[in-house]
N, C-alpha and C positions, 0 to 999 in steps of 0.2 A: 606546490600543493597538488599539482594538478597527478602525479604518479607516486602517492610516499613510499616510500622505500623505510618507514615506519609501521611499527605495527598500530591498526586501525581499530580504533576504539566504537563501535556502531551500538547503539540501543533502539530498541524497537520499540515502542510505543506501544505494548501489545502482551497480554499473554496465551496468546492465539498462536500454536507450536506450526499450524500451515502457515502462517505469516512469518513467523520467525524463521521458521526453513526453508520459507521464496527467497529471505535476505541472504539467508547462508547458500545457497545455491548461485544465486546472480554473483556474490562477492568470491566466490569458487570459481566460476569461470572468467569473471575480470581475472582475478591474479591468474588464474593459466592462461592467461591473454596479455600477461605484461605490466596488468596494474596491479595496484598492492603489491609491490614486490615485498616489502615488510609482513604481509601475513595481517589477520583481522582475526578480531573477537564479538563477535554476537550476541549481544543478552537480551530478552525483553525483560521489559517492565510494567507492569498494570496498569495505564493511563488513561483517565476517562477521557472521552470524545469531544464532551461538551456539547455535542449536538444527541440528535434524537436518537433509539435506538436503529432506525430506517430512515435515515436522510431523505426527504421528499423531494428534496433539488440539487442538484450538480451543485449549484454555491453551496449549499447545508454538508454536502457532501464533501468539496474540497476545503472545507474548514475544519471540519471534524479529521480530516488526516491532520491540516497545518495543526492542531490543539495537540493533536497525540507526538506531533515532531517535536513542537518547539515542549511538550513536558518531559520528552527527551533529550532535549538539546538540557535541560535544567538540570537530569539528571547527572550528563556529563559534566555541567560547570559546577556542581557541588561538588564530583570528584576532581576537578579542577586540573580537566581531561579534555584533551582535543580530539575530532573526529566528530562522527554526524550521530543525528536522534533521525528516527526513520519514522514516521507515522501512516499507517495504512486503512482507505476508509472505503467499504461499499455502501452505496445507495444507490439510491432511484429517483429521475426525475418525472415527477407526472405528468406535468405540461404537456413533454417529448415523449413521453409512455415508454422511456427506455433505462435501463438500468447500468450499470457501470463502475469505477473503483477509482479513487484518486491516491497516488505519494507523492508524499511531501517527505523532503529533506532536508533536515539543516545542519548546514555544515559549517564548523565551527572550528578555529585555532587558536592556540594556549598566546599569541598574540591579541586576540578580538573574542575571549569567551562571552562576552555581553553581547555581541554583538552577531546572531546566524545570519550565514545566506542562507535562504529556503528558495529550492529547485521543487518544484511541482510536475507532477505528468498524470496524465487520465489514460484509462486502460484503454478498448473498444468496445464499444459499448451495442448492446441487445435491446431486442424491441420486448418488451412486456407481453405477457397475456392480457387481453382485456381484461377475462375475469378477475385478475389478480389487482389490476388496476382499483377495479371495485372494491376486493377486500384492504386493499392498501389505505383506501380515504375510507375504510370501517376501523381504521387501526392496525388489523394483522400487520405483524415483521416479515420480512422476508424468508426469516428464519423459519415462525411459523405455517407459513407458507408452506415451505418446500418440507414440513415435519407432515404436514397434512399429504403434502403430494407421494411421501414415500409410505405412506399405510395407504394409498390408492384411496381417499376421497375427494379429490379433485383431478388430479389427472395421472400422473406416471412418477415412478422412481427416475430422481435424476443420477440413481446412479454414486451417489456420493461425490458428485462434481461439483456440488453447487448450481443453483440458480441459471448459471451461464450453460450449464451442461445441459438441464433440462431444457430449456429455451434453443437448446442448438443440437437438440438429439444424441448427445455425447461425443460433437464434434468438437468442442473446448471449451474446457473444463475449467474450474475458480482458476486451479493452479494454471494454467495456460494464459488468461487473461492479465492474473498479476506478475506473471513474471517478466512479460514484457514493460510494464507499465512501471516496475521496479527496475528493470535494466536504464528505461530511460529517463527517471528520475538520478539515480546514483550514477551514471556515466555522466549525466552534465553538471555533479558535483563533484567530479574527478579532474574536468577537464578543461585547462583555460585555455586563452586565446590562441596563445605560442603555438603548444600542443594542439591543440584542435586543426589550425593550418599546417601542421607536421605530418599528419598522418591523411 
């Protein structure tokens, strides 16, 4: 399991095309790096979150990915299809006044379809605005947030980076946070023990 030389069946918990094209990017450079040698198929799927639309705690947050994995992992055991359901989640913890992204995976074979492993990884995570802090426990999403920040009445265009961009002056970007945090989720669904001490 750990290199199929199958072609890989992934669904994205998501109809979000930057998240679906983080998955298709990382699973691009795995197979030029050796894995997937069978080649992968990418699809999202609409999956509610089951948590808030701005997760307010790291748990709220890495659950809302595991809900959007395992209703992916669902949708491959309906087709009765082996390979991972990906689920991808930002939020923000207020306590920590910092914001961040969780995936979850679960990966699943036509041996154990009842049954996912789910591999978890958290991005790096950013320190909040205060001010934002405040509009976050009024309600605002982060969404609306940074819709406010790009008509300039709260602070600055991030630029189309997301959140992470604005917060780091367009030193890195949504897409640069999640695709480490997707590499290291789906490489330790790729990879068992054997292999692991092989390389």
């Amino acid at each position: 399991m750990a290199r199929p030389s199958y072609k890989l069946n992934i669904i994205v918990g998501t109809a979000n095309e930057l998240k679906i094209g983080g998955v298709r990017l990382v699973c691009g450079k795995l197979m030029a790096a050796g894995f997937l040698q069978g080649g992968f198929e990418v699809t999202g799927v609409d999956i509610p979150s089951g948590v808030s639309r701005t997760p307010l705690t790291f748990k709220e947050t890495e659950q809302g990915a595991i809900n959007r994995a395992q209703g992916a992992w669902q949708a491959l055991k309906e087709k009765g299809r082996e390979g991972m359901g990906v689920g991808i989640e930002a939020g923000v913890d207020l306590r920590r006044q910092e914001t961040g992204t969780f995936v979850a995976v679960a990966r699943v074979s036509k041996k154990n379809l009842d049954a996912p492993t789910i591999f978890i990884a958290q991005s790096a995570t950013f320190p909040l605005f205060k001010k934002h802090v405040a509009f976050l426990k009024e309600g605002m999403s982060l969404g609306e947030i940074l819709r406010a920040e790009s008509k300039g009445r709260l602070h600055s265009d991030s630029g189309g980076g997301g959140y992470d961009a604005l917060v780091t002056g367009g030193v890195a970007t949504r897409e640069d946070v999640l695709y480490l945090a997707l590499l290291s989720a789906i490489i330790r669904s790729l990879r068992d023990q054997k292999i692991y001490h092989e390389l």
